[in-house]
C-alpha positions in Angstrom: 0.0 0.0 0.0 2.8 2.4 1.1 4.7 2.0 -2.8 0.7 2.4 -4.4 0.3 6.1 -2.2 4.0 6.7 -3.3 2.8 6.3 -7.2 -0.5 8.0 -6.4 1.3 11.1 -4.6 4.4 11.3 -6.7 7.7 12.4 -5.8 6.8 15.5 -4.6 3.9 15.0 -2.7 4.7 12.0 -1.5 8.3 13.3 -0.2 6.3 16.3 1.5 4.1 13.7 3.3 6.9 12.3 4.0 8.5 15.6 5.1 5.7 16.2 7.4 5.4 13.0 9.3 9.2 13.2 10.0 8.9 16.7 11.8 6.3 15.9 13.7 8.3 12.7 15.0 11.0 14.7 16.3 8.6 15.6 18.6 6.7 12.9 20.0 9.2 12.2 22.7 7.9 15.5 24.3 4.4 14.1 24.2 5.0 10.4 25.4 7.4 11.6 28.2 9.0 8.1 28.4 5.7 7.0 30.9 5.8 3.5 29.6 8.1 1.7 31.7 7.3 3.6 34.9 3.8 3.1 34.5 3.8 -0.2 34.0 6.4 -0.7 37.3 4.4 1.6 39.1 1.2 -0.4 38.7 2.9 -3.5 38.9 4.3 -2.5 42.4 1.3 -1.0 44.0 -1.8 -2.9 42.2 -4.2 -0.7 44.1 -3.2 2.7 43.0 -4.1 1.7 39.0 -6.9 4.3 38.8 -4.5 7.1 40.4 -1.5 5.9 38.4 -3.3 5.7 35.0 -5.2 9.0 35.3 -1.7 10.7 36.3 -0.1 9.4 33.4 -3.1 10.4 30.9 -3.4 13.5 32.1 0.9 13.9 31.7 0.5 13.2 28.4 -1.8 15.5 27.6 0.1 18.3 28.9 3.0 16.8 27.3 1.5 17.0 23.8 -0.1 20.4 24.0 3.5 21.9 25.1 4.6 19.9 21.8 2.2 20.9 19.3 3.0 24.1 19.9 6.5 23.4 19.6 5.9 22.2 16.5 4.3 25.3 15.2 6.7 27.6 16.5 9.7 25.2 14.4 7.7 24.9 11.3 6.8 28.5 11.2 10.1 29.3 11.9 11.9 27.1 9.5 9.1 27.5 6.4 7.4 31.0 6.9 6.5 31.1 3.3 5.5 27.4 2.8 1.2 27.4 3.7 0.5 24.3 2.5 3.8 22.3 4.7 3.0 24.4 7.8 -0.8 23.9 7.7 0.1 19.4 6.6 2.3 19.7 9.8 -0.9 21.5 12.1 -2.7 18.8 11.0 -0.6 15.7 11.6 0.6 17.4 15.0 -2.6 17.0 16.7 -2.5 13.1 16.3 0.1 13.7 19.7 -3.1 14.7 21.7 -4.1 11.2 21.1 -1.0 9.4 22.4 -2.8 10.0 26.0 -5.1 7.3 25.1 -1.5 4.5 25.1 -2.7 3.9 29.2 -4.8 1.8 28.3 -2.2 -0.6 26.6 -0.3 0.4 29.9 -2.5 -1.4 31.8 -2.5 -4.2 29.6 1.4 -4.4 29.6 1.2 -4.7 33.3 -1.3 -7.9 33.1 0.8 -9.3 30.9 -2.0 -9.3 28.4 -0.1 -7.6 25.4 -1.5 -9.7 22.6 -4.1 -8.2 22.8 -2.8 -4.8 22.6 -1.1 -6.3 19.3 -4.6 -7.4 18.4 -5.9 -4.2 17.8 -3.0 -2.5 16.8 -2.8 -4.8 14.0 -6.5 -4.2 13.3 -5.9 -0.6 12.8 -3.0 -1.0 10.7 -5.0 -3.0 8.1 -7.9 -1.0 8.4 -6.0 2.3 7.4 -4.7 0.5 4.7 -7.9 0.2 3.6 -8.6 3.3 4.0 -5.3 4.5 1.9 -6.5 1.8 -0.9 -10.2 3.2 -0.8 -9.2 7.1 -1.2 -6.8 6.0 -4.5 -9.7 4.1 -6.2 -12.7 6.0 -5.4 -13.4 8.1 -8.0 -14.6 10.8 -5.6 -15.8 14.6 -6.9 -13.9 18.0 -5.2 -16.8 17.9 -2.8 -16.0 15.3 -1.4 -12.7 16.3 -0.8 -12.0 19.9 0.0 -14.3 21.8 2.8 -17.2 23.8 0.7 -19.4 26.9 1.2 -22.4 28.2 -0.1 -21.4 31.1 -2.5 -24.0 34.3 -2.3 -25.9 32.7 -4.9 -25.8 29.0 -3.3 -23.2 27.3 -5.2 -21.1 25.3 -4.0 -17.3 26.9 -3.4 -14.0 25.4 -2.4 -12.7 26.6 0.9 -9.3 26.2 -0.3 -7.0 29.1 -0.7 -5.8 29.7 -4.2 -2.4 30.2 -4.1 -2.3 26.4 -2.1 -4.0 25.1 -5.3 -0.8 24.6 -7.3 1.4 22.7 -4.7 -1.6 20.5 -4.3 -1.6 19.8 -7.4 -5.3 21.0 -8.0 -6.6 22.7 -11.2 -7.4 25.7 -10.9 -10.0 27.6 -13.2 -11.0 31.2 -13.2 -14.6 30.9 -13.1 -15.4 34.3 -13.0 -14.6 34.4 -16.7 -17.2 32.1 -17.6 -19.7 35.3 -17.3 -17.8 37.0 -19.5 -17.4 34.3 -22.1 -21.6 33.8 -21.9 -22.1 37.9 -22.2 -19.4 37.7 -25.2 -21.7 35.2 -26.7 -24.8 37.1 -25.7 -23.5 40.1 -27.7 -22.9 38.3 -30.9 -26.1 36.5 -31.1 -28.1 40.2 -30.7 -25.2 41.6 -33.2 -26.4 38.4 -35.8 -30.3 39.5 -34.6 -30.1 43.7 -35.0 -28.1 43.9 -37.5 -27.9 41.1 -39.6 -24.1 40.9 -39.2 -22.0 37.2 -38.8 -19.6 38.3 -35.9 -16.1 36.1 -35.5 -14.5 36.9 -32.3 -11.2 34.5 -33.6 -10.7 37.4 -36.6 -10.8 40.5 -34.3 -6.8 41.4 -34.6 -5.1 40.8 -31.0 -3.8 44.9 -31.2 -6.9 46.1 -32.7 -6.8 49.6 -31.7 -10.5 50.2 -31.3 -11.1 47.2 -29.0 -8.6 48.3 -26.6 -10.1 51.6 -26.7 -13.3 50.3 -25.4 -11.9 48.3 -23.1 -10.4 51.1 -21.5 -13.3 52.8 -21.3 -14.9 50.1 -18.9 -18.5 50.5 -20.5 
């Protein structure tokens, strides 16, 4: 799956991805702390303390992860103040930290000596992301489905996405305001054919003709 996303991405995408999950690595040590083995003693040692213990820990973490995620956009901004698209890939993927808190659980586990099935479900998620990964290439999916939207003031549907991000991502990007200009173009030479009888080519108006730019200048 990871060489079909590769193919899917490209080199540049898929080296930005890449780019973005190693920067927020740097950082997860920050957010786990290094709880695991003292957790684990901790509630081996003194059985009944498990709910105090665990909470402790979960509530560590969380502080842990919040100090990192804003590490991690005081680095990124720091190190790519021009790059939107990297800084807003690494937001993103920096606030899967806050969910580290949740590894008390498989704490608990570890110290029952139950960790198969912490390998269980880890494996479960694995394959189910994959799944995920393998769905997202072949569904053939519209923009809607795969950029935020908004009504526009006259209910359309409009990307939320800011236009100078399109390009990196790899989106096309079409000037639809031109489209209104194109139909009133077309507009004009039907009523020209309808008035006044005349067959109107817009392909054999010269490109420096000095009368068009003259009304184009005059905005009217």
């Amino acid at each position: 799956v990871g060489l079909w996303v590769a193919r899917y991405l490209g080199p540049n995408q898929f080296g930005q991805l890449n780019y973005v999950i190693a920067f927020v690595g740097m950082f997860s040590a920050l957010a786990e702390l290094g709880l695991t083995g003292i957790v684990v003693r901790e509630i081996v040692r003194e059985p009944e303390t498990v709910t105090t213990t665990l909470g402790s820990a979960f509530m560590m973490q969380i502080v842990g992860a919040v100090v990192a995620v804003g590490a991690i956009l005081c680095a990124i901004s720091w190190l790519r103040p021009e790059d939107d698209l990297t800084r807003l890939m690494v937001a993103v993927y920096s606030l899967s930290l806050l969910f580290r808190a949740t590894d008390v659980i498989k704490y608990w586990f570890e110290s029952q000596v139950q960790a198969r099935y912490i390998v269980w479900i880890e494996n479960g998620a694995f394959v189910l992301m994959a799944l995920v990964r393998v769905a997202l290439i072949l569904g053939d999916a519209s923009l809607l489905n795969l950029t935020p939207v908004e009504p526009s003031g006259a209910g359309l549907p409009m990307s939320q996405f800011d236009k100078d991000d399109m390009d990196p991502m790899g989106l096309l990007k079409l000037d639809v305001l031109g489209v209104r200009m194109q139909s009133a173009m077309a507009y004009a030479v039907r009523e020209i054919s309808r008035v006044r009888g005349e067959k109107l080519d817009l392909d054999s108006i010269p490109r420096d003709d000095p009368e068009t730019f003259k009304t184009i200048r005059t905005t009217n």
